[in-house]
C-alpha positions in Angstrom: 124.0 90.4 108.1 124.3 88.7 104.6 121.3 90.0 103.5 122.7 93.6 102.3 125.8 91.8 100.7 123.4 89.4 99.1 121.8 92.5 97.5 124.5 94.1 96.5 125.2 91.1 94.0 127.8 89.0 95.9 127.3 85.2 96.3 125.8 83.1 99.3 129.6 82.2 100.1 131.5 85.7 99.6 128.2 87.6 101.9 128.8 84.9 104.6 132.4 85.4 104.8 132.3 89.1 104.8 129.6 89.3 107.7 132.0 86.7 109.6 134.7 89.6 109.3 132.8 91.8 109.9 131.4 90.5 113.5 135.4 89.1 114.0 136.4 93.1 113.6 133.4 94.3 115.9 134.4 91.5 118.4 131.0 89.9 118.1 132.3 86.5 117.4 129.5 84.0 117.9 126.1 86.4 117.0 126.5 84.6 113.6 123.7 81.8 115.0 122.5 84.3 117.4 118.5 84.5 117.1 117.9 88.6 116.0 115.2 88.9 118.8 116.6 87.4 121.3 119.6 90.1 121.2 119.4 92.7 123.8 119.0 96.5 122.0 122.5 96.7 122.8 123.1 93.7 120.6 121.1 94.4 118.2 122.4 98.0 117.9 125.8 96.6 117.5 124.8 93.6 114.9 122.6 96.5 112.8 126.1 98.6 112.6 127.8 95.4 111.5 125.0 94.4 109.0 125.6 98.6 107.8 129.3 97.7 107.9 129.0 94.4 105.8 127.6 96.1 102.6 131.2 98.6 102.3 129.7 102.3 102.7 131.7 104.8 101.8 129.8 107.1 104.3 127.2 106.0 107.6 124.9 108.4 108.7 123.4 107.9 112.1 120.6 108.6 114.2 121.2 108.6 117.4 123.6 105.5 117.7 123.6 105.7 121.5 120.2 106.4 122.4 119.2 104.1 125.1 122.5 101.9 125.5 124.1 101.1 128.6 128.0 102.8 128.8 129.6 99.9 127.9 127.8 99.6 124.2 128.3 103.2 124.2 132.3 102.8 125.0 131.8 99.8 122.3 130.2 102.1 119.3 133.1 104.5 119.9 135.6 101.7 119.9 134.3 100.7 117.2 134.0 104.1 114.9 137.7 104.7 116.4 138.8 101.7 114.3 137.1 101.9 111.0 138.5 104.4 108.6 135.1 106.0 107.0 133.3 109.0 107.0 130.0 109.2 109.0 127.7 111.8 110.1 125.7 111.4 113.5 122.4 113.3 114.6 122.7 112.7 118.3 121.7 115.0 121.4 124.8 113.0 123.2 127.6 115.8 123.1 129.8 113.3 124.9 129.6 111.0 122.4 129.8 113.4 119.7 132.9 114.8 121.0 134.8 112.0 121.6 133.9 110.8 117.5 133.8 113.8 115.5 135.7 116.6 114.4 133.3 118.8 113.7 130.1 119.5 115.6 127.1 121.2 113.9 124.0 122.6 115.4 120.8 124.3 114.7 119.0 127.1 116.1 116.4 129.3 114.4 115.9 127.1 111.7 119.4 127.3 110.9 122.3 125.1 110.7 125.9 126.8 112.1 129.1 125.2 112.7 130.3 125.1 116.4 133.0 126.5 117.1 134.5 127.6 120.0 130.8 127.2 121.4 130.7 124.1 122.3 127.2 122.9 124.2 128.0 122.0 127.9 126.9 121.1 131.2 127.4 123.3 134.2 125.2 125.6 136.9 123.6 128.7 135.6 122.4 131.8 137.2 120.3 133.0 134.6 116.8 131.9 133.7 117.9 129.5 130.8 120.3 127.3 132.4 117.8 124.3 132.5 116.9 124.7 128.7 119.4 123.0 126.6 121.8 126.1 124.8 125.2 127.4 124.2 127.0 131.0 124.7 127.9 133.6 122.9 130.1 136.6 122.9 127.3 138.8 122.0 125.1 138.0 125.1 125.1 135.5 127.9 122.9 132.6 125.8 121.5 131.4 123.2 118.2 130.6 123.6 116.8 126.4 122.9 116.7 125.8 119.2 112.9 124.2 120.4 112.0 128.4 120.6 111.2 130.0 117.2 
């Protein structure tokens, strides 16, 4: 976790202490002597946003964050981006955590990108011959077709 603060110019003593807070903010108190491979991808998921979070951004962007984590690292990313007063901007096809951590939720379709509004992707049973294709609706018609369709 030192190794971005180290890079940044600040000193053996001042990149220690500021991973320390860092894992002490996250709750990760004790993965300071932790061995990186023998973390579980939870872990290490959590540790690499700490290592992100040591080096001061003034904005994260993330790529899937929750991809393949259990619901309590899940619950734990959220707690965590609840807590820290940055910007960030998330590619992620998990609209529950999206929702839950964002204001704003963007899309794409067509090979354009369009602000969601009051369309809002969702899960429920459809009657029509899209609703196992991943889409939202619209006023003008009952769907919107996959973005994966040109």
């Amino acid at each position: 976790m030192a190794f971005g603060p180290l890079n940044q110019g600040k000193s053996v003593k001042a990149a220690k202490d500021r991973a320390r807070e860092i894992l002490c903010s996250l709750g990760l108190e004790g993965f300071e002597d932790r061995i990186t491979y023998k973390l579980s991808g939870g872990e290490k998921r959590l540790v690499s946003l700490a290592t992100v979070l040591a080096m001061r951004p003034k904005v994260l962007l993330l790529d899937e964050p929750t991809s393949g984590l259990d619901s309590e690292t899940t619950e734990k990313i959220i707690q965590v981006l609840d807590e820290i007063d940055l910007s960030y901007i998330f590619i992620s096809h998990n609209m529950d955590f999206i929702s839950r951590t964002t204001d704003k939720i963007y899309g794409t379709a067509h090979g354009k990108i369009f602000l969601e509004k009051e369309k809002v992707p969702h899960t429920h049973l459809h009657s029509h011959g899209y609703g196992r294709l991943p889409h939202t609706h619209s006023p003008d018609n009952d769907y919107l077709v996959d973005s994966k369709k040109p």
